[in-house]
C-alpha positions in Angstrom: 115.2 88.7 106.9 116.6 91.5 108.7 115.1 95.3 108.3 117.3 98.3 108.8 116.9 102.3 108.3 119.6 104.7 108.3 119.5 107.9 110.4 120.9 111.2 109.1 124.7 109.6 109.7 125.3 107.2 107.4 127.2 104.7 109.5 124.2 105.2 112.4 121.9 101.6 111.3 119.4 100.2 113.3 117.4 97.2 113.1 113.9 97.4 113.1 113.0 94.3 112.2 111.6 93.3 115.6 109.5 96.0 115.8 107.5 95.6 112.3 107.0 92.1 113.8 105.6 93.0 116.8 103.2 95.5 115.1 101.9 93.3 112.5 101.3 90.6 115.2 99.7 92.9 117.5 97.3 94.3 114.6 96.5 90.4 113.8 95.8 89.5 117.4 93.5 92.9 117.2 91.5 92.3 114.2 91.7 88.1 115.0 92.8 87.1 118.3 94.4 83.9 118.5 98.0 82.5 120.0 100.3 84.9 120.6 103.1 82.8 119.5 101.4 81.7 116.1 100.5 85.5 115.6 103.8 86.4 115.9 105.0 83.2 113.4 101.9 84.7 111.1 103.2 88.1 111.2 107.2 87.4 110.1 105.4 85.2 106.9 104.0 88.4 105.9 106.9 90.4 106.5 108.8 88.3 104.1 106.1 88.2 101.7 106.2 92.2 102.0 109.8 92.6 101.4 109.4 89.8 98.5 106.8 92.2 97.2 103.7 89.5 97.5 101.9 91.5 100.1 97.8 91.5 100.0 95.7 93.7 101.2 93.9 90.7 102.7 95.3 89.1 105.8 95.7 85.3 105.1 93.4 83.9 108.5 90.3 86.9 107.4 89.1 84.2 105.0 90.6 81.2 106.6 92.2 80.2 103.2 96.6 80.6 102.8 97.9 82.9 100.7 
């Protein structure tokens, strides 16, 4: 899975894929705490299911069941 945006020049990409990561996994460790590592694992699985258009409102460990 690789996220990109275009700036005003249309051969000017960047990858932010690392980034969303490392938010998500920051707002999990926040809200959850936990492993760093695993958070970070947590956080690309819901990236994917984002971009697959799966997302929930609810994160997965909140109610200790998988989505």
């Amino acid at each position: 899975m690789k996220v990109t945006i275009r700036l005003n020049h249309p051969s000017t990409e960047i990858d932010v894929t690392d980034g969303i990561i490392g938010a998500i996994a920051a707002e999990i460790s926040r809200i959850a705490g936990g492993n760093e590592v695993l958070n970070r694992l947590e956080a690309e699985m819901c990236l994917d299911r984002i971009l697959a258009g799966g997302h929930s409102s609810d994160y997965a460990g909140s109610k200790g069941d998988p989505q």
